[in-house]
C-alpha positions in Angstrom: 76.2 113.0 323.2 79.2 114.5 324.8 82.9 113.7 324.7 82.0 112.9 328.3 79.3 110.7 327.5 81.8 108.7 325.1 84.7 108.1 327.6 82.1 107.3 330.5 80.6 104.1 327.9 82.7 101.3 328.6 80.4 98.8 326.7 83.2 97.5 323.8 85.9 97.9 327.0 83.9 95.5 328.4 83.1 92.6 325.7 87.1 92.7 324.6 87.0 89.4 325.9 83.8 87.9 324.6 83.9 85.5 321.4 82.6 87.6 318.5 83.6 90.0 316.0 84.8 92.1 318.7 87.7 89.3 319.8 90.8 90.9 321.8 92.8 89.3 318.3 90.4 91.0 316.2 90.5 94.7 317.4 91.9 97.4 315.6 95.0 98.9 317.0 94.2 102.0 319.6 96.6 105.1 319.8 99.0 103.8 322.6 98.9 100.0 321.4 102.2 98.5 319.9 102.7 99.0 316.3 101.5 96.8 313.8 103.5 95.7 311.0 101.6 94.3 307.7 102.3 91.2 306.6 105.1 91.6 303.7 105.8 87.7 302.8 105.0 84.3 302.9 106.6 81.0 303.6 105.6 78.7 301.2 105.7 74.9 302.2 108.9 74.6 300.2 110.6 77.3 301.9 110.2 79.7 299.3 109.6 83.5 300.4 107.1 84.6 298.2 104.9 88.7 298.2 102.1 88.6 300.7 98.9 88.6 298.2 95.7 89.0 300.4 93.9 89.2 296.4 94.8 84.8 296.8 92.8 84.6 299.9 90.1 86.5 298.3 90.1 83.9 295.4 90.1 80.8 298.2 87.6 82.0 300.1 85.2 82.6 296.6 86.3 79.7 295.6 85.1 77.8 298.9 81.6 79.6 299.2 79.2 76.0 299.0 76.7 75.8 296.7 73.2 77.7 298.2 75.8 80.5 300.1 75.6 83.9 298.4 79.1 85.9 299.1 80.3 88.7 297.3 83.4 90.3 296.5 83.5 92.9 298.7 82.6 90.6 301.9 85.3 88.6 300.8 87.6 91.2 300.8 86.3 92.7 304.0 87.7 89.0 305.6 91.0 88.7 303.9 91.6 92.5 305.6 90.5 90.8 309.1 93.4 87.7 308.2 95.6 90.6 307.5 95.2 92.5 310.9 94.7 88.9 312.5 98.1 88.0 311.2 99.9 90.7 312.3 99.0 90.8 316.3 100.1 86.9 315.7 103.4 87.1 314.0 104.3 90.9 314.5 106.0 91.8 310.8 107.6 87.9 310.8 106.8 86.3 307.2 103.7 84.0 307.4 103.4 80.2 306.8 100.7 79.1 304.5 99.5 77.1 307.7 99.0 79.9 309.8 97.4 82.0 306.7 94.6 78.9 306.3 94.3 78.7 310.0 93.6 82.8 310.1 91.2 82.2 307.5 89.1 79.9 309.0 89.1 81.5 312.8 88.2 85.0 311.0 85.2 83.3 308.6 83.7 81.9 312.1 84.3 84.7 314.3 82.3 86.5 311.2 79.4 84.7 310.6 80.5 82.7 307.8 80.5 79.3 309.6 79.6 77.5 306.7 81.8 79.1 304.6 84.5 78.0 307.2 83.7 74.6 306.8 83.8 74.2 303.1 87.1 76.0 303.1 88.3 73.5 305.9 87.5 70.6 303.6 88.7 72.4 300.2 92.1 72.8 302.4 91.9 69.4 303.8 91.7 68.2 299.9 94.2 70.2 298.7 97.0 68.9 301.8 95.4 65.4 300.5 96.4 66.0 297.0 99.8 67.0 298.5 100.5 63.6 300.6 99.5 61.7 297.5 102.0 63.7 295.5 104.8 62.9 297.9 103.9 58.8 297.9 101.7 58.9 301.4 98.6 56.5 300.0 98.1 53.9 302.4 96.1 55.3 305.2 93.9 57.3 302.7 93.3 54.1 300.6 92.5 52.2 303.7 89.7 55.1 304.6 88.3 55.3 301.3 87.9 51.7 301.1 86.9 51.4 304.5 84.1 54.0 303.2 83.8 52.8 300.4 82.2 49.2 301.6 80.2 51.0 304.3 76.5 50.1 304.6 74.9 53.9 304.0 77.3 54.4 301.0 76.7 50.8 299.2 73.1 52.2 297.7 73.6 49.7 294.4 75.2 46.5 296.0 72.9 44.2 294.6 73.1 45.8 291.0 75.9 44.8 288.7 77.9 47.8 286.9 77.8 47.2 283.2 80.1 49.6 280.9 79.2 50.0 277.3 82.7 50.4 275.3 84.0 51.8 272.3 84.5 49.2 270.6 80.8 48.3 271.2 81.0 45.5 273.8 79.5 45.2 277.4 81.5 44.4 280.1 81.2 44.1 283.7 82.9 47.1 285.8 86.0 47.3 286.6 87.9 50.4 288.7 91.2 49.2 287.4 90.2 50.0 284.0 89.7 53.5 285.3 93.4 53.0 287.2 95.0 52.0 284.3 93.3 55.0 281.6 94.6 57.3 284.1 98.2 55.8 284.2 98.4 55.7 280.7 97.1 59.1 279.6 98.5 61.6 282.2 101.3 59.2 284.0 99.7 59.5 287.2 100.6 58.1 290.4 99.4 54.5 290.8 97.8 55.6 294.4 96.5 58.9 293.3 94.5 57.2 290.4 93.1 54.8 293.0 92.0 57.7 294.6 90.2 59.5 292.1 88.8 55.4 290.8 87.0 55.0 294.1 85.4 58.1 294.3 83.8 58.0 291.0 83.0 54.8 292.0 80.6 56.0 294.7 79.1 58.3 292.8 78.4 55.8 290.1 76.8 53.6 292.5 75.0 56.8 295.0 73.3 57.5 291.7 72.1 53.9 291.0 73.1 54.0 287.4 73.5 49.9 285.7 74.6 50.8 282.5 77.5 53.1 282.0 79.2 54.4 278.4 82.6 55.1 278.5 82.4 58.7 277.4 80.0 58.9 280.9 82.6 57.4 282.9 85.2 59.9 281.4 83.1 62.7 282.1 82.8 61.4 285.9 86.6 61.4 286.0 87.3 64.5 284.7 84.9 65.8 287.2 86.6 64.4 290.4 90.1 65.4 288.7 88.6 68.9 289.1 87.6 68.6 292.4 91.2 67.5 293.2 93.0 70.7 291.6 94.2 68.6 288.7 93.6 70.4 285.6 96.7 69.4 284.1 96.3 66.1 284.2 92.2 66.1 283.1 93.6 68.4 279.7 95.6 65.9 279.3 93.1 62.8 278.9 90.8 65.1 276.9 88.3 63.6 274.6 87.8 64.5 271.0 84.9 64.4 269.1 81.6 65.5 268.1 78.7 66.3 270.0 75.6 63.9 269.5 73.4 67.1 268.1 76.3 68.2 265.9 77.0 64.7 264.6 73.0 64.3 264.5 72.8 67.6 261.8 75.7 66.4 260.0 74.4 63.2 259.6 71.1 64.2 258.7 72.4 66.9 256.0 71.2 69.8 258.1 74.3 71.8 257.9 75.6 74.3 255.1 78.5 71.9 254.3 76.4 68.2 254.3 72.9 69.7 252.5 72.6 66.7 249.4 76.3 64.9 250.7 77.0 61.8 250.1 77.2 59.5 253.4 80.8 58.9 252.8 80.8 62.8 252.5 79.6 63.1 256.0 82.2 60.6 257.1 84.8 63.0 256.3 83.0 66.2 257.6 83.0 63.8 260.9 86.5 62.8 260.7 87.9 66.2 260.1 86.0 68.2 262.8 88.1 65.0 265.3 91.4 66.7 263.5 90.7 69.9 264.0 90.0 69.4 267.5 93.7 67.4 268.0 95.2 69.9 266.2 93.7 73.1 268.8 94.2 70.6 271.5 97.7 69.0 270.6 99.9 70.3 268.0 99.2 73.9 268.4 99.8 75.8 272.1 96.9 78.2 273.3 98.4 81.3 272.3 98.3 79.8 268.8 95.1 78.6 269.1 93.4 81.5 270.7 95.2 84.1 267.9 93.2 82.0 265.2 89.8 81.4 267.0 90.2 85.3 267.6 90.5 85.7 263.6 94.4 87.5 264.2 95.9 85.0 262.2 94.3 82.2 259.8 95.6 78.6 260.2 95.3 76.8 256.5 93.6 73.8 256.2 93.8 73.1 260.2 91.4 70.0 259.8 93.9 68.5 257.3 96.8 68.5 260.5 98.6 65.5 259.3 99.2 66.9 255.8 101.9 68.7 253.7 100.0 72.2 251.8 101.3 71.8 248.2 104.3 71.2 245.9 105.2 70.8 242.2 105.2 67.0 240.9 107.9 65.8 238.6 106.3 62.7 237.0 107.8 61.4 233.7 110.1 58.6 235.9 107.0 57.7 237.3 104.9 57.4 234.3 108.2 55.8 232.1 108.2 52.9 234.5 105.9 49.6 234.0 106.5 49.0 230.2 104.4 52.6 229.8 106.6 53.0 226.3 106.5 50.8 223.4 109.1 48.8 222.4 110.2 51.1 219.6 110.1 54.4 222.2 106.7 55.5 221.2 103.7 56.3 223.8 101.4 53.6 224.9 97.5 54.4 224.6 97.0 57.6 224.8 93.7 56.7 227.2 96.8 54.2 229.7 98.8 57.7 229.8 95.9 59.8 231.6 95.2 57.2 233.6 98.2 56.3 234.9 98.5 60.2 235.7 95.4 60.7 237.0 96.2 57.6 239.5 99.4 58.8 240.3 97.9 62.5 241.0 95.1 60.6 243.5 97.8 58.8 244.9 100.1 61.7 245.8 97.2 64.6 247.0 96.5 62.5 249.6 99.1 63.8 251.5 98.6 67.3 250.7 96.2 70.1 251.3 96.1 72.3 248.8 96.7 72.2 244.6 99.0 69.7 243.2 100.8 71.4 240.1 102.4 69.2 237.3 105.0 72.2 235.5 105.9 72.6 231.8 103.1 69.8 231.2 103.5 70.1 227.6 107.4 69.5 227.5 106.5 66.7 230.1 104.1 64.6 228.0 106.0 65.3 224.6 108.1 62.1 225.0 104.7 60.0 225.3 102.8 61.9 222.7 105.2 63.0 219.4 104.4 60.5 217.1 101.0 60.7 218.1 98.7 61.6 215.1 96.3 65.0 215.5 92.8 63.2 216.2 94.9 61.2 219.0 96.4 64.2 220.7 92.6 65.9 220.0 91.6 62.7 222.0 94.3 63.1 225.2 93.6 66.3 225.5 89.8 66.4 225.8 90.2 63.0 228.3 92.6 65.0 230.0 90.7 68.0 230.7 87.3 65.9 231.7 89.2 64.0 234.1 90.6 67.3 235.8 87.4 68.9 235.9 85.8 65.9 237.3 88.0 65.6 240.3 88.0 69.4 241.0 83.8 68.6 241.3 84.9 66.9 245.1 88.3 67.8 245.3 91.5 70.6 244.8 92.0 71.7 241.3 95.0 70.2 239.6 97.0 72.9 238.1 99.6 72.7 235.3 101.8 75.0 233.4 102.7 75.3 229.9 105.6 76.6 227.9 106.0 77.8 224.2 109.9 77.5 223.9 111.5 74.8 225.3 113.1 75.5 229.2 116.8 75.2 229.1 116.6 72.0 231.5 114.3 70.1 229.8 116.7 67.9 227.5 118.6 66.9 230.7 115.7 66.1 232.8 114.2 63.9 229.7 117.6 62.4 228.9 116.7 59.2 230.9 114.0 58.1 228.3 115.7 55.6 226.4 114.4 56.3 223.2 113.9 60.3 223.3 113.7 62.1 220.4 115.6 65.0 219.4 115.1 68.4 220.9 113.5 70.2 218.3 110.2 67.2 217.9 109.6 67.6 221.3 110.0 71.5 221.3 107.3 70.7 218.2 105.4 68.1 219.9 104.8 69.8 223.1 103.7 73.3 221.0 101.1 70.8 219.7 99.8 70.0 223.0 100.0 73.7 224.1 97.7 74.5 220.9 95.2 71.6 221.1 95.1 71.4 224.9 94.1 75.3 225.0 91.3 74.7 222.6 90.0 72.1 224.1 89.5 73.7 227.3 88.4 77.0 225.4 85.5 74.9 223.6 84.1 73.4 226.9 81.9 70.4 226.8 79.5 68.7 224.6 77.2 71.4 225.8 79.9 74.2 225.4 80.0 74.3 229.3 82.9 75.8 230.8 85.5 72.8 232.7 86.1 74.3 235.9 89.9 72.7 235.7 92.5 72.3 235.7 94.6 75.5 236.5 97.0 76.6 233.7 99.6 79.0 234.4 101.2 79.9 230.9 104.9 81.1 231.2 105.5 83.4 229.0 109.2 84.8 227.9 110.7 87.9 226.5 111.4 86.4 223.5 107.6 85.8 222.4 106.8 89.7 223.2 109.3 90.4 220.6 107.0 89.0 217.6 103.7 88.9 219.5 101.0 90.2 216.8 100.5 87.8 214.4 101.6 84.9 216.7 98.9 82.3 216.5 99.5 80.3 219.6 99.7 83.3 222.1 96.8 85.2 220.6 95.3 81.8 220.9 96.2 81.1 224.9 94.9 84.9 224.9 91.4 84.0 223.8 91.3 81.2 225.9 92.1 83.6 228.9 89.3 85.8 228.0 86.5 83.0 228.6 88.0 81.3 231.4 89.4 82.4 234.3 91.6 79.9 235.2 94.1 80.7 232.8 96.5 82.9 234.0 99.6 84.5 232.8 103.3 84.2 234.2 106.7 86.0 233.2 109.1 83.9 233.1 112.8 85.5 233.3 115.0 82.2 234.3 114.5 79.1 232.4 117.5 77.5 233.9 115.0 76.6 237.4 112.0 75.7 235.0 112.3 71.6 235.3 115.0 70.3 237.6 117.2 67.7 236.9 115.6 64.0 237.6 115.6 62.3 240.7 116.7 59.1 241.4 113.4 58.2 242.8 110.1 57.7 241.5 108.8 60.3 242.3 109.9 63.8 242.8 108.4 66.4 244.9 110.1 70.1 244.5 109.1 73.5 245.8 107.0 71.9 248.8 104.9 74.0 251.3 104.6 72.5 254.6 102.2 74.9 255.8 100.9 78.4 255.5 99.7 80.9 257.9 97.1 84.0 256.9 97.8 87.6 258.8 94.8 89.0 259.4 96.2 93.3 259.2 93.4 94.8 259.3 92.5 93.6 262.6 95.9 94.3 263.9 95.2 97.9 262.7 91.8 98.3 264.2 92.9 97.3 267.6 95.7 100.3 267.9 95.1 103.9 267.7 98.7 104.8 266.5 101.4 102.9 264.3 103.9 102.5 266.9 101.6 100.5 269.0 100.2 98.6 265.4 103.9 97.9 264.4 104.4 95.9 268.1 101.1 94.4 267.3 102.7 93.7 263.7 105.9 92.5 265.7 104.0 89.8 268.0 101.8 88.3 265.7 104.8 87.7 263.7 106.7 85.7 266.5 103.2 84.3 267.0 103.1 83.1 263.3 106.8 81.3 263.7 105.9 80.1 266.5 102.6 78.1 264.9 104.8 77.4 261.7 107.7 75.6 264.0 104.7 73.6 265.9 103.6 72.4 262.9 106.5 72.0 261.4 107.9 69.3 264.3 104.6 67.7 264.0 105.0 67.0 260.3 108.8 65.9 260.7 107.4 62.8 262.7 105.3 62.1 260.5 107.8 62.3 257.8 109.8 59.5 259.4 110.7 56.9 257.0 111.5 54.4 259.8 108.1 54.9 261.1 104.6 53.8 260.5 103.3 57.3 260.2 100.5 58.2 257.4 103.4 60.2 255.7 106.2 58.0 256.3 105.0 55.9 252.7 105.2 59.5 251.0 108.8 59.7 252.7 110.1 56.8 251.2 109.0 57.4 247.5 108.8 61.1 246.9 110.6 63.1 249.0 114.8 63.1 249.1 115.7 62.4 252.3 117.8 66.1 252.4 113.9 67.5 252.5 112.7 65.3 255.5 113.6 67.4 258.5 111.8 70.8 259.5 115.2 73.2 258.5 114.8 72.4 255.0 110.8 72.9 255.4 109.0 75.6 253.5 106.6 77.8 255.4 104.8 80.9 253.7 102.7 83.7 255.9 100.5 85.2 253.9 98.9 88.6 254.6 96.0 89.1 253.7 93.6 93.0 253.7 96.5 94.8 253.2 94.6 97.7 251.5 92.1 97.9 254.1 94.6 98.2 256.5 95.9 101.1 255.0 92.5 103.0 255.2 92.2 102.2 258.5 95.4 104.2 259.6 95.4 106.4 257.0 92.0 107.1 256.0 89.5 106.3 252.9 89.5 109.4 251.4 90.6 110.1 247.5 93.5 112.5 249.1 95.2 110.2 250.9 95.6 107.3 248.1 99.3 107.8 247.1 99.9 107.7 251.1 97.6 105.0 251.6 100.2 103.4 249.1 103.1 103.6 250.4 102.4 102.7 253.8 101.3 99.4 252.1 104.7 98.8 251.2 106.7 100.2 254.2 104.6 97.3 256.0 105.1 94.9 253.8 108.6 95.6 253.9 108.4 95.6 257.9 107.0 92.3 257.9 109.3 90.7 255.6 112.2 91.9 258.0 110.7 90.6 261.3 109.2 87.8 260.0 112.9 86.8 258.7 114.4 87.7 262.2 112.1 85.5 263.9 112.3 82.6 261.2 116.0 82.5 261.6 116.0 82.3 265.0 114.3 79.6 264.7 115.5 77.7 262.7 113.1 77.5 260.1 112.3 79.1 256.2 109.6 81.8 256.5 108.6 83.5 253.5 106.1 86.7 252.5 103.7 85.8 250.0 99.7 87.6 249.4 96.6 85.6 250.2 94.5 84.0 247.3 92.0 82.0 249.0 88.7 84.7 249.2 87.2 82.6 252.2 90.2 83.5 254.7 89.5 87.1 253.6 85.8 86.8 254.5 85.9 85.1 257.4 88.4 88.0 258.6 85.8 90.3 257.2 83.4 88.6 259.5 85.1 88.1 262.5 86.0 92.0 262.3 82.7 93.0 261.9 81.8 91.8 265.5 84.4 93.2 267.1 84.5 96.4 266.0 81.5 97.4 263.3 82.5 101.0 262.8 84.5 99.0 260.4 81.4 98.2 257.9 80.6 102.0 257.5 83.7 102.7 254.9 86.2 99.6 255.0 84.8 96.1 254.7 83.5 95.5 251.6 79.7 93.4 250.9 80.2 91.5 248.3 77.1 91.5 245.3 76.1 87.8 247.3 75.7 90.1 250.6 79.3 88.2 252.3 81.5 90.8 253.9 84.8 90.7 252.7 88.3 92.1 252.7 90.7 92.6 249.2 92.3 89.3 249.8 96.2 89.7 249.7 98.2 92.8 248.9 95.2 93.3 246.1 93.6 97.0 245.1 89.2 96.9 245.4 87.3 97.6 242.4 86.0 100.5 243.7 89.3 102.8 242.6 88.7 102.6 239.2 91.9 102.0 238.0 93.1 101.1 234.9 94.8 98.0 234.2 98.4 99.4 233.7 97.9 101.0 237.0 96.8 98.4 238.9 99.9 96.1 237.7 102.5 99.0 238.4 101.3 99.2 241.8 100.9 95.7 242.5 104.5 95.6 240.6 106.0 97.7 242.9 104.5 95.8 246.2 105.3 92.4 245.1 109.5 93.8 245.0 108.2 93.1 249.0 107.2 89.6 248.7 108.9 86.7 248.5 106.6 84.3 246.6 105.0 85.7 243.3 101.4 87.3 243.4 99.1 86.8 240.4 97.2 90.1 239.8 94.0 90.7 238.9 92.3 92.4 236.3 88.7 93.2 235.9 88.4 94.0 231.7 85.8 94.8 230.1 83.2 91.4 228.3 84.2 92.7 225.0 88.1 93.1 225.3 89.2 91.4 221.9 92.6 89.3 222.1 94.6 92.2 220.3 93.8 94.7 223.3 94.8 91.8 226.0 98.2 90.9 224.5 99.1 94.4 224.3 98.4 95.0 227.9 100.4 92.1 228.6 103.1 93.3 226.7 103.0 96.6 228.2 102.6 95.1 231.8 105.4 92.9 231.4 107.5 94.5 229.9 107.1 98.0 231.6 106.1 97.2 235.4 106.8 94.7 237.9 104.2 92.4 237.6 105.4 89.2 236.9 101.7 87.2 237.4 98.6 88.1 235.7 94.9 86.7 236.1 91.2 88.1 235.0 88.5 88.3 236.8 85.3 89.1 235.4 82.0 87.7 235.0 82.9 84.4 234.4 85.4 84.2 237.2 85.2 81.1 239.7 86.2 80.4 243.1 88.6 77.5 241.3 90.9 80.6 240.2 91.9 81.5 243.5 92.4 78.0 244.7 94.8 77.9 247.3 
């Protein structure tokens, strides 16, 4: 065909003004026409000018196609170029009204084919200017339609059958929309019309689908469903139900999960209860960025299901256990039997508020006022009742830990100066040094059975002054032996006995040291995700503000609850425990604990032998990193932040895990399988077997990335079964004396998920 041939065929001159795709409004601009200017902006209905954005037509008309239509992306595109063109032979580069952009829409969908696309848009706009008059107060014409539509003969398909709702509170009652009106009103402060709105409709569907009997978790399904339809996501997040779902709360009930196989049933209550907490806690207390960073394995929030809790703190109890006539009229203990059990209540009582571990320090120089006329078969007796009553609640419970001192701490005679009758300061110094020697025994021995107790936790603090005539001391080479067959000994250097017991309180209970929460950093991940350390160090940086930024959300949460005026759970602990100076979320203590740190390393720097002492020190340039920005962001605030190593070897392994999906190059050289087949990480700022260090090593470096922190870090050692007590008190010596460990613990066959307890 010839040039000729083209300009003679005057077919598209002549349809120009035929409906159709080829519409005079719909042609594309020939050379000679008037220019065309895109569309640049948009009015919106408030008057604001806002960019043109032809990718939000796209989305509308997507979001329009009716169920059964089959549009794709590029058709949908394709149309929001023909409102483009459309709109500019209309307005001629003037800025568009959102009017004129919906009208454009719908004359281009019809003059393309997409007629019933045009009429589901028509009515998706139509809802959305509904939405809009009910917004701005306009409900009584569209209450008077509904319920005009409502009562109409072809929509009344259940008339004759009275609605029955099934409640929570296990009651049936007859229907009523108001209910529905009110829930509304209540939960998301909606508009009293709007609700009415959103009430009838579900209404009609209730009755369309000739449903009787209705539960109340139905009905809120049916309203959250309509609250969709309406554009109100806002509002249906906000009347969000927690709970369980019937086949998870079926398996839990049943014992057919890992956590409930041989529970108890009031087990499986709290399994139930807790997964409702953890659910308010993602949906309430924490925002979505929060949220998302832990489900995502970035970051570890502690003991989430426990939301309304305070993680741990030190117990000062002897005003607590004084009270009630506890000492004899002459100033000597009670029954040595009354004296654990009135500790062991006052324990139960005060971990219900908190999380994790309880710890009760200098326990010997504690109980000495109670115990230092006591003869040896009576202290023999304490001890051992003691001990079974720890290990029994650590069977369904967290571990209680205590700490014991050979020399007296400098505070102590002040903070037992309120017992009336105390004895002098060297019989207690003597008295407690008993306990030390007969409650180590005891716990070395085990059961009848010579069964290890799995508690409680002893920390023994150990000063310079004992290293100066250590061979040949009895007691230590006796706390030593004890160390050796159970691991939940562990050892601590104690430099300043001046902060070793404060002075008492005036109430009856003291609290001191208290954790209101802890966060986990997950830095092996952070490292994985980057392929340089610039880029790692702003991923470093925005988990950091991240971390904060969860620690200050929980931190408000807990401060209500800490409201003495209040009926709050924690209020009661407010009023007997806490000073009132360490109520509000400033004086708060929040730790962020990092957690693969080594692993980290060999992901940026490598696994290979070669590269150790680099591997090294980048593990303290980030630690020191950290500490910085984490402090910057803390501050700013508002609240305490502080650097301290993960313990807990379940954060480390669900990281492990977690990792392992994302990116499984990752299992070839850097997580480690565990002998139990679990993948895990080192937890904390900890070195892996696999270096083959020796122990001095190990502590020097740990020593020297601890200087970092600022909460202590216990350090393990793996030693050999045969080690003898001479060989570990050197190496205590040695470590203490010559490095900058200050924490020790060993790890070995015998070691127990109880010695990392959180």
């Amino acid at each position: 065909m010839t040039m000729d041939d083209h300009q003679d065929n005057d077919l598209f001159q002549a349809s120009h003004d035929e409906e159709g795709i080829f519409d005079i409004q719909l042609t594309l601009p020939f050379p000679g026409s008037a220019r065309l200017f895109p569309i640049r902006q948009i009015v919106k209905r408030d008057g604001r000018l806002q960019p043109f954005d032809r990718e939000k037509i796209v989305r509308a008309i997507l979001r329009a196609v009716p169920e059964g239509c089959i549009m794709g992306n590029d058709i949908a595109e394709s149309i929001s170029s023909a409102v483009d063109i459309f709109l500019s032979k209309q307005i001629n580069d003037n800025a568009a009204t959102a009017d004129q952009v919906s009208d454009a829409v719908e004359r281009v969908l019809i003059h393309m084919s997409q007629a019933e696309v045009a009429l589901s848009y028509a009515r998706y706009r139509d809802r959305r200017a509904r939405i809009r008059r009910l917004r701005k107060g306009d409900m009584s014409a569209l209450l008077s339609e509904i319920e005009e539509a409502r009562f109409d003969e072809n929509s009344a398909l259940a008339k004759d059958s009275p609605l029955h709702v099934q409640t929570s509170q296990d009651r049936i009652v007859k229907w009523d929309r108001n209910r529905i009106v009110a829930a509304l009103q209540l939960e998301t402060d909606m508009d009293a019309g709007l609700a009415n709105i959103i009430a009838l409709e579900v209404e009609q569907q209730i009755h369309a689908a000739g449903i009787s009997i209705l539960t109340a978790s139905l009905i809120r399904e049916l309203v959250g469903v309509k609250l969709l339809e309406h554009g109100l996501s806002e509002e249906n997040d906000l009347r969000r139900r927690l709970g369980v779902p019937l086949y998870d709360a079926s398996q839990i009930i049943r014992g057919c999960t890992p956590e409930t196989m041989n529970a108890t049933p009031r087990e499986t209550d709290l399994i139930l209860a807790r997964a409702v907490k953890k659910e308010y806690a993602f949906a309430e207390i924490f925002s979505a960025p929060v949220t998302q960073a832990h489900l995502l394995g970035q970051i570890h929030l502690n003991h989430v299901a426990e939301i309304d809790r305070l993680h741990s703190s030190e117990l000062i109890y002897s005003e607590y256990l004084k009270s009630d006539a506890m000492e004899k009229p002459d100033g000597t203990a009670a029954d040595t039997t009354e004296f654990v059990g009135r500790l062991m209540r006052y324990y139960e009582y005060i971990q219900e508020y908190f999380q994790g571990a309880l710890t009760l320090p200098n326990f010997n120089f504690m109980a000495a006022p109670f115990l230092y006329e006591a003869e040896e078969e009576t202290l023999h007796s304490f001890c051992k009742h003691f001990i079974r009553e720890c290990a029994h609640r650590a069977s369904f419970g967290m571990p209680l830990q205590i700490s014991l001192r050979w020399n007296s701490p400098a505070s102590a005679q002040d903070s037992l100066s309120a017992f009336e009758h105390t004895p002098d300061r060297k019989t207690l110094e003597t008295t407690a040094r008993r306990i030390f020697s007969v409650l180590l025994d005891s716990l070395h021995a085990g059961d009848e059975h010579g069964n290890p107790y799995p508690a409680p936790i002893i920390d023994i603090h150990l000063d310079k002054k004992l290293f100066q005539t250590f061979e040949g001391n009895a007691p230590l080479n006796q706390a030593v032996r004890t160390a050796l067959s159970r691991p939940q000994v562990r050892f601590v250097l104690s430099e300043d006995d001046k902060e070793a017991v404060p002075p008492t309180s005036a109430y009856p209970f003291h609290a001191q040291h208290i954790i209101w929460h802890r966060v986990s950093l997950n830095l092996p991940q952070a490292a994985a995700a980057y392929d340089n350390e610039a880029d790692f160090r702003k991923e470093l940086e925005r988990l950091c503000r991240l971390i904060v930024q969860a620690q200050v959300e929980k931190g408000r949460f807990l401060e209500s609850m800490l409201d003495k005026e209040s009926a709050a759970p924690l209020s009661v602990l407010a009023r007997s425990l806490i000073h009132p100076d360490d109520l509000s979320i400033d004086k708060g203590l929040f730790l962020v604990d990092v957690d693969g740190l080594y692993e980290c390393a060999e992901i940026v720097h490598g696994t290979e032998s070669e590269h150790f002492n680099q591997r090294i020190a980048f593990m303290g340039e980030i630690l020191s990193f950290l500490g910085l920005t984490l402090h910057h962001y803390a501050e700013s605030a508002g609240i305490l932040c502080r650097l301290s190593a993960n313990t807990n070897p379940g954060i480390s392994q669900r990281f492990a895990h977690i990792d392992a999906g994302f990116y499984p190059l990752l299992l070839d050289s850097v997580i480690k399988i565990n002998q139990d087949q679990t993948l895990s990480y080192t937890p904390g700022i900890g070195l892996p077997p696999k270096l083959a260090l020796n122990p001095v090593e190990i502590a020097r470096i740990a020593g020297q990335l601890c200087l970092h922190l600022d909460e202590p870090a216990i350090t393990r050692l793996s030693l050999p079964e045969q080690t003898s007590e001479q060989t570990l008190g050197s190496l205590l010596k040695k470590i203490f004396l010559q490095t900058h460990c200050k924490a020790i613990g060993l790890q070995g066959k015998t070691d127990s998920p109880v010695a990392y307890a959180d």
